[in-house]
C-alpha angles and dihedrals in degrees: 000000000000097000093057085048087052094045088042095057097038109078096049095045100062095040075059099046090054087068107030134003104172095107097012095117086045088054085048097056092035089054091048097052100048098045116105097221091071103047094128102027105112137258097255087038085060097042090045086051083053107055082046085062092040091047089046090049092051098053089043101054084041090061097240136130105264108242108219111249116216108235144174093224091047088048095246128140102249108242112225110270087252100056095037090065130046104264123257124231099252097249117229122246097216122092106164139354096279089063091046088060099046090048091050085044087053102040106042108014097034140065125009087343090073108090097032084062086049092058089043084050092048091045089052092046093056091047101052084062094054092050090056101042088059095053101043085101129056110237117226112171092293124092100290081077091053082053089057096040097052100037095045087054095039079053100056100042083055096047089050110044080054089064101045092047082053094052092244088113128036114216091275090043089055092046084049092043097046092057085037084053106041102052088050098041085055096040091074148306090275113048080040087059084040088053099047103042084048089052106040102035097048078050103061090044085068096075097048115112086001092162095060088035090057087060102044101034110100093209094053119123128207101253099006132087127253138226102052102147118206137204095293097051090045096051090043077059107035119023104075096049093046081060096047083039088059091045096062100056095047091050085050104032097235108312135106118235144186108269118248094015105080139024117014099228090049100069099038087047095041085049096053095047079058094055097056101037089043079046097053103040086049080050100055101028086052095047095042105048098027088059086063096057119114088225113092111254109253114229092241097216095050110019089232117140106258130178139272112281087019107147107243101027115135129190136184091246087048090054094042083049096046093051090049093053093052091049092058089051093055089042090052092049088045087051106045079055087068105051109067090053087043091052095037084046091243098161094172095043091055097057098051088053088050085053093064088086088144095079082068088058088054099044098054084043089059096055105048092042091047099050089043081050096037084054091046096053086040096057101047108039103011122089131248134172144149115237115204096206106063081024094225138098105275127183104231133070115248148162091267090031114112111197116237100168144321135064120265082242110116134010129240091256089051088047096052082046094054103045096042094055094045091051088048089050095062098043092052089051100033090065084047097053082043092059089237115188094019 
């Protein structure tokens, strides 16, 4: 019965609707009340019938084609809210840098997560001695080297199983971390500190905004958390500067010395640890928290709107983020310079360490340069679409995958790697052509 009242009404009402629509939807309703053939269809049945004539008037003034809207008084199955509509891009919640930090001071440092991040606290903490304690001498070939051997693996396979046990690391991620952790850790104090304020605290960036992130990330699975990185993501982090890291302590022969004073392999290499680390911290820190502004994201070859998760789109919130990633890169390094002459009670020493303010320069300069680089690269060969099936930006091409930029050329993990080592690479050769030290 309700079909042929539908079909009934149907005809006239648009023909109205042409001329004037003012009351069209109240002559609907009117029509449907009073006819006979609906006596004992219900009151939502009817209104429902109603918003189906007023949305077919709409689209009919309007000059478009009437979508047909599932209905219980037209029969129909109703379709979920969500798929009934054209999905929205998820809005950020973020408009400026104050409400960056409250959502960071939310997400990671309040609620239940508070004393979890006191016991992580606690865990780094305990670690950082140790890491200390392990370099307060330098090696040689004797046991003090042993010393170094064995604690900077035992401290690796410990980082990283904490990870893994946090979600921050799938099984192959921890194995990588733990070889990644444990030749830097070895390498000296300060790439150690480096290491583990990269790793923890992008991290922890990870889980900020995590309810607008679920529906944009690619990668995100119904029931399970995001943001595990495996071996690949991990090597495209850590293996170049574990090898710069390593370097370092062959060219020098263990210590740790001033940059720019002493050997002339250990500044260019120290610089260009710097670099990548500074690179991929801007990187992460941009990604994770500009994805969450309430400004739409700008395609950064052509100036165009894109969505949300689309390679190459910069916002004002991504590069203060970036800047502020590679900033904490240069001040770990700055700081794991301190510790060793603190603890020694090398006065003199320290200060000369706390001199070296320029590694914080080159860390914040990384970070900027290598997110502007990394969205280059993102939004000219690497791919970017938006598939209207799982209605986000994905990174692979695909039959319900509609192209917005980028060639299928590189992944997100190459690109990180890319643009790390070139930045890296400047860096190295950029403290040579300078004569540093000289």
């Amino acid at each position: 019965m309700s079909v042929q009242c539908l079909g009934a009404t149907l005809a006239p009402l648009r023909t109205r609707a042409l001329g004037s629509k003012s009351d069209a939807g109240d002559r609907a309703l009117g029509r449907v009340r009073h006819s006979p053939r609906v006596a004992l269809v219900p009151r939502a049945a009817l209104a429902g019938v109603a918003r189906v004539h007023a949305h077919r008037i709409r689209a009919v003034s309007r000059g478009r084609t009437p979508r047909h809207v599932p209905s219980a008084a037209s029969g129909d199955a109703p379709a979920p809210e969500e798929e009934a509509r054209e999905p929205a891009t998820p809005a950020g919640s973020i408009d400026g840098v104050a409400d960056a930090l409250a959502l960071i001071a939310r997400d990671i440092g309040g609620g239940s997560s508070s004393s979890s991040g006191g016991k992580s606290g606690k865990a780094l903490l305990v670690a950082l001695v140790a890491l200390v304690s392990i370099h307060v001498r330098d090696p040689g070939w004797g046991v003090w080297n042993v010393i170094r051997v064995v604690g900077s693996l035992v401290l690796g396979a410990g980082l990283a199983f904490k990870g893994y046990r946090g979600g921050s690391l799938d099984r192959s991620g921890a194995v990588g971390a733990a070889l990644v952790g444990w030749g830097t850790l070895y390498a000296g104090v300060r790439f150690g500190v480096v290491l583990g304020a990269f790793f923890f605290l992008s991290s922890a960036m990870t889980r900020v905004g995590g309810e607008i992130k679920k529906r944009i990330d690619e990668n995100h699975v119904p029931g399970k958390a995001s943001g595990a990185r495996n071996w690949i993501q991990v090597a495209a982090n850590g293996l170049v500067p574990t090898f710069l890291a390593m370097s370092y302590s062959f060219a020098t022969g263990g210590p740790e010395y001033l940059l720019g004073v002493n050997n002339a392999f250990e500044t260019p290499l120290a610089a260009a640890f710097i670099g990548y680390y500074g690179c991929c911290c801007g990187d992460t820190w941009s990604s994770e928290l500009g994805v969450l502004s309430r400004k739409m994201p700008r395609l950064i070859t052509t100036g165009e709107e894109v969505k949300p998760g689309t390679n190459g789109g910069v916002t004002t919130l991504g590069l203060v983020a970036s800047a502020a990633g590679g900033f904490a890169v240069g001040f770990a390094f700055w700081c794991g310079g301190l510790f060793v002459p603190v603890v020694t009670g090398n006065v003199g020493l320290a200060l000369k360490f706390a001199a070296q303010w320029p590694v914080l320069v080159i860390g914040l300069g990384a970070g900027v340069v290598g997110s502007l680089m990394d969205s280059l690269l993102g939004a000219t060969i690497q791919f970017s679409g938006y598939c209207s099936e799982r209605r986000r930006m994905v990174s692979k091409p695909g039959p319900t995958v509609t192209k917005v930029s980028g060639l299928n050329f590189l992944s997100n993990s190459a690109v990180n790697f890319v643009t790390a080592s070139l930045c890296a690479l400047m860096l190295y050769y950029g403290t040579i052509f300078a004569g540093i030290p000289r």
